[in-house]
VMD Tcl script that draws the C-alpha trace (Angstrom):
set ca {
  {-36.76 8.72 25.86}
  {-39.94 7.87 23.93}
  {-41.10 10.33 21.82}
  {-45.18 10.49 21.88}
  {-47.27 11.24 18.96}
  {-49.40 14.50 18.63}
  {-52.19 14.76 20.77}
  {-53.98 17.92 19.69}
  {-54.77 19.89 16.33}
  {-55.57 23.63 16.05}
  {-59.26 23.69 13.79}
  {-57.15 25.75 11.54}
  {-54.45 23.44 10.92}
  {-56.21 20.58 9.67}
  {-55.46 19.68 6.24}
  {-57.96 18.33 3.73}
  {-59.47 14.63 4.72}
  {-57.07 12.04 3.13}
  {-54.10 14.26 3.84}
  {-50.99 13.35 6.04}
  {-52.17 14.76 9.62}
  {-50.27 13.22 12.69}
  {-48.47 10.25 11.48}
  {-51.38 9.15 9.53}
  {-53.94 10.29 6.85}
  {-56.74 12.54 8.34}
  {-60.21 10.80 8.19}
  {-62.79 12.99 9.47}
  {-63.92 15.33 12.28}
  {-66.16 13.82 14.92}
  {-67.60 14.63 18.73}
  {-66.32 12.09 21.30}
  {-67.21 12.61 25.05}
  {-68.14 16.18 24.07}
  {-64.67 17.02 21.99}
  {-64.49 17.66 18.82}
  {-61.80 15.42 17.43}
  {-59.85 14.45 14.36}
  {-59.75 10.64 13.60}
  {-56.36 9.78 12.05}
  {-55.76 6.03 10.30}
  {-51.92 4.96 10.42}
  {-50.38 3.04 7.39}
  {-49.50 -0.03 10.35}
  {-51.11 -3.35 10.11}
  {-50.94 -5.56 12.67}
  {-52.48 -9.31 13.11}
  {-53.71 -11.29 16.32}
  {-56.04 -11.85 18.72}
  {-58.52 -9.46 20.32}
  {-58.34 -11.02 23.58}
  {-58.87 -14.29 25.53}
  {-62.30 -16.22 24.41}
  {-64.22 -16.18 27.35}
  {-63.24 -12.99 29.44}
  {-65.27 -10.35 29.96}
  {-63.28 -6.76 30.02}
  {-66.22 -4.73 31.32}
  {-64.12 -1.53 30.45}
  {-63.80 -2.27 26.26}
  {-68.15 -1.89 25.83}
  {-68.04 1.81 24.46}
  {-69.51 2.03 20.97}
  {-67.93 5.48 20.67}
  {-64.40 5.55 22.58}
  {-61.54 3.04 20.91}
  {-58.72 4.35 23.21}
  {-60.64 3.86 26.68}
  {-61.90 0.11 24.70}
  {-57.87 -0.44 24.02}
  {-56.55 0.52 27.29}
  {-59.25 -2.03 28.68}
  {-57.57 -4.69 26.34}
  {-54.36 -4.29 27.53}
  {-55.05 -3.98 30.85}
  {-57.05 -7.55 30.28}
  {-53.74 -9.02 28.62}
  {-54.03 -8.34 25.11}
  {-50.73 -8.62 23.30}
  {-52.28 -6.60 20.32}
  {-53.62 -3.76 22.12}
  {-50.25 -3.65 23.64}
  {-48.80 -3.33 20.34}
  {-51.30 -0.61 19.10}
  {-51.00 1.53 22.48}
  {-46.93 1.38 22.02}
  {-47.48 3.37 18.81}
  {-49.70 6.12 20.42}
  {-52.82 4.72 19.03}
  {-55.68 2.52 19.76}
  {-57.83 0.29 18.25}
  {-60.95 1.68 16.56}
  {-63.95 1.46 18.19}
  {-67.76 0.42 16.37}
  {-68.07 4.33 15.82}
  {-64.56 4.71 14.36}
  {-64.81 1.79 12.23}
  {-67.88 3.05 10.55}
  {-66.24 6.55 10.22}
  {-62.98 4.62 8.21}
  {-66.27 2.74 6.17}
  {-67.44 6.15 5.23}
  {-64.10 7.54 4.39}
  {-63.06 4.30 2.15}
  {-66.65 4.67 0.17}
  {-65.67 8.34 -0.35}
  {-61.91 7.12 -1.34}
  {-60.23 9.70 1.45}
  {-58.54 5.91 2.76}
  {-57.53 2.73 1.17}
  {-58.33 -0.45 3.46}
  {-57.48 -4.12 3.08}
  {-61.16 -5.65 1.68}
  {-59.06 -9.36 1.74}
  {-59.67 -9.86 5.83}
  {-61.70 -9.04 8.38}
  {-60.37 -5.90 10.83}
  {-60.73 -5.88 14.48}
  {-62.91 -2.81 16.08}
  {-62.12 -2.47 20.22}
  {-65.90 -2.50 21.04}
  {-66.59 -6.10 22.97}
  {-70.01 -7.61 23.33}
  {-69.64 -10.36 24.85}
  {-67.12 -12.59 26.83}
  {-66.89 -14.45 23.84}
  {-66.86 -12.18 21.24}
  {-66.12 -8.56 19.88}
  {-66.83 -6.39 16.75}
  {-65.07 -7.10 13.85}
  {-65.59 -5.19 10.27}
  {-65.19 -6.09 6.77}
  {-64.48 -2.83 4.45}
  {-65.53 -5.08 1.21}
  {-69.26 -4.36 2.21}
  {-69.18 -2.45 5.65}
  {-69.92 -5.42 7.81}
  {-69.71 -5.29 11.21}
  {-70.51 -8.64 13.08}
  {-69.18 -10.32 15.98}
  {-65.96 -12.68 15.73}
  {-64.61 -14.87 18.58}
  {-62.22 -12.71 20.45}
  {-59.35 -15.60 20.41}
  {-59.57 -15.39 16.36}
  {-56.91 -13.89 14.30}
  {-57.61 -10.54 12.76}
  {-56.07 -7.89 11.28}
  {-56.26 -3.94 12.71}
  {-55.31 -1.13 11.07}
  {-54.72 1.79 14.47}
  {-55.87 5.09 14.92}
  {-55.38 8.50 16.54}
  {-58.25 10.50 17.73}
  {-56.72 14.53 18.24}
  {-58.50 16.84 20.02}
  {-59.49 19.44 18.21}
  {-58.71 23.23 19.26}
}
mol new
graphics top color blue
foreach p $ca { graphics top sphere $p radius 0.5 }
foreach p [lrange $ca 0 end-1] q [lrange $ca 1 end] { graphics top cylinder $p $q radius 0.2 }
display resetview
């Protein structure tokens, strides 16, 4: 029986930002689709492909939602957001990445500055967003390229 990760957080439960919350370290609190949520980052790294150059997953556009964006993925074939959706998490989206970009700056998270990290947010057929937490970059990368992702958890807050 698979055991699934946390899913919810009582307001008063939540622990300082950079402490262990869920599996992960607690970023920040955020509104998604009129939720308040908790953004977790996981210590997992994993490397590949967004998806295949050329197809368009219509479903993986939101700037704001990385689960609905990873679920898209999958659905679309992608071996790495089958990989991040097996540990209960997704892929961040453009929103989520910036929120890890403001937590590194503030030094609530440590992120790999060495490679380029994978967001879940597509824009094109051909490409997706991908961020660098030297500088905050985000830019677009060919989705076929090899990237790295650190996964999240986003825990609705009660």
């Amino acid at each position: 029986m698979t055991q699934h990760a946390q899913q919810s957080v009582a307001a008063a439960d939540l622990p300082e930002r950079g402490q262990p919350l869920a599996g992960g370290t607690f970023v920040t609190r955020y509104w998604l689709n009129g939720e308040e949520r908790a953004l977790v980052l996981l210590d997992n790294e994993l490397t590949g492909a967004w998806g295949e150059y050329g197809q368009d997953v219509a479903d993986a556009k939101s700037y704001s939602d990385g689960a609905a964006n990873t679920r898209a993925m999958a659905e679309a074939g992608s071996d790495l957001a089958a990989k991040v959706l097996e540990l209960d998490a997704h892929v961040p989206s453009h929103l989520e990445g910036a929120l890890l970009m403001s937590a590194k700056a503030d030094g609530v998270v440590k992120l790999r500055e060495d490679r380029w990290h994978w967001l879940s947010t597509q824009y094109s057929a051909y490409g997706a967003f991908g961020m660098d937490f030297e500088g905050g970059w985000i830019y677009g990368n060919d989705k076929d390229d090899e990237r790295l992702v650190r996964p999240v958890r986003s825990l609705i807050i009660q």
